[in-house]
C-alpha positions as CSV (number, residue, x, y, z in Angstrom):
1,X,148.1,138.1,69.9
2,X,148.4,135.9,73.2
3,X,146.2,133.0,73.9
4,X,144.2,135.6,76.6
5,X,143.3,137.5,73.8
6,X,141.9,135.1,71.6
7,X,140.2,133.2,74.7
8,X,138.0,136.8,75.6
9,X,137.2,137.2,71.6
10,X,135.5,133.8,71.7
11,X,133.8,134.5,74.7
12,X,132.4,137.3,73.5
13,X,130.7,136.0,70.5
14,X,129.2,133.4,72.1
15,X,128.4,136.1,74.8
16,X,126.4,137.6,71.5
17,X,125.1,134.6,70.4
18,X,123.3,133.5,73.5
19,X,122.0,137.2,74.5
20,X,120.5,136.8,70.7
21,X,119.1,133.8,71.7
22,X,117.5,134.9,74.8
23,X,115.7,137.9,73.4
24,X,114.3,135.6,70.5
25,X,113.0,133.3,73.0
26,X,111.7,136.0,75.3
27,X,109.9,137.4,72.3
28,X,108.3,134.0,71.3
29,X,107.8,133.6,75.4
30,X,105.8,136.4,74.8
31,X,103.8,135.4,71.9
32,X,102.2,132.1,73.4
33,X,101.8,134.0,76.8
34,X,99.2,136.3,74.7
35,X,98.0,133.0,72.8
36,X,97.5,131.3,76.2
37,X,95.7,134.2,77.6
38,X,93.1,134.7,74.2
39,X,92.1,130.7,74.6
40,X,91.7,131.2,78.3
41,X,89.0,134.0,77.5
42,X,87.4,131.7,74.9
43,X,87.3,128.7,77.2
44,X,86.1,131.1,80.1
45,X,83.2,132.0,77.7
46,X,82.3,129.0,76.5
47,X,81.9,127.7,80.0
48,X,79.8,130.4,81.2
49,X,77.7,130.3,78.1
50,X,77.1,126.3,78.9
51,X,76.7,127.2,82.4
52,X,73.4,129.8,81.3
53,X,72.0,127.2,79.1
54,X,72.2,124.3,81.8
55,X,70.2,126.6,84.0
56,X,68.4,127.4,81.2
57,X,67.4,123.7,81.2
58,X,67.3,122.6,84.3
59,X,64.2,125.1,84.7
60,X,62.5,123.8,81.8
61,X,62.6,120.6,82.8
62,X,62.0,120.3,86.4
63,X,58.9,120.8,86.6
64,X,58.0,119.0,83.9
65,X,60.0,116.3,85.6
66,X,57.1,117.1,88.9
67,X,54.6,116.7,86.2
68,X,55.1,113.2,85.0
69,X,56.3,111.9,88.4
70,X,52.8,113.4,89.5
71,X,50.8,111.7,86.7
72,X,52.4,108.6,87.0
73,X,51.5,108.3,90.4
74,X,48.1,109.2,89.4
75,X,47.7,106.7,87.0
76,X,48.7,104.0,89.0
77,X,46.4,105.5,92.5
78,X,43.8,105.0,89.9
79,X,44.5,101.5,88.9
80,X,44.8,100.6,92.3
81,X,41.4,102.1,93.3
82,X,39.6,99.9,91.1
């Protein structure tokens, strides 16, 4: 067996090795691509969810925001008057 020989058998199994290597990693590529995509989805619900009760809120409490800027301005229009 020449040197030629023995230089293409070693080649070869680290030929093997690495194209083992890749599909493992292209398997666990795939596995936090799905991961990635589920915690996407939660944090995309999550937001909208905050989003609807912000509104929610923000309806609630402007007018009663009108409502005590209104009586405080009452209050002191009749302080003033007398």
């Amino acid at each position: 067996m020449d040197w030629a020989n023995v230089l293409v058998i070693i080649l070869s199994v680290f030929l093997a090795i690495f194209l083992l290597l890749a599909i493992v990693l292209v398997v666990m590529l795939i596995r936090v691509t799905q991961q990635i995509k589920a915690v996407t989805s939660v944090a995309q619900r999550t937001a909208e969810n905050i989003e609807s009760v912000v509104a929610s809120v923000t309806k609630v409490t402007s007018p009663v925001f009108l409502v005590g800027l209104l009586t405080k301005q009452f209050k002191k229009f009749v302080k003033n008057k007398k």
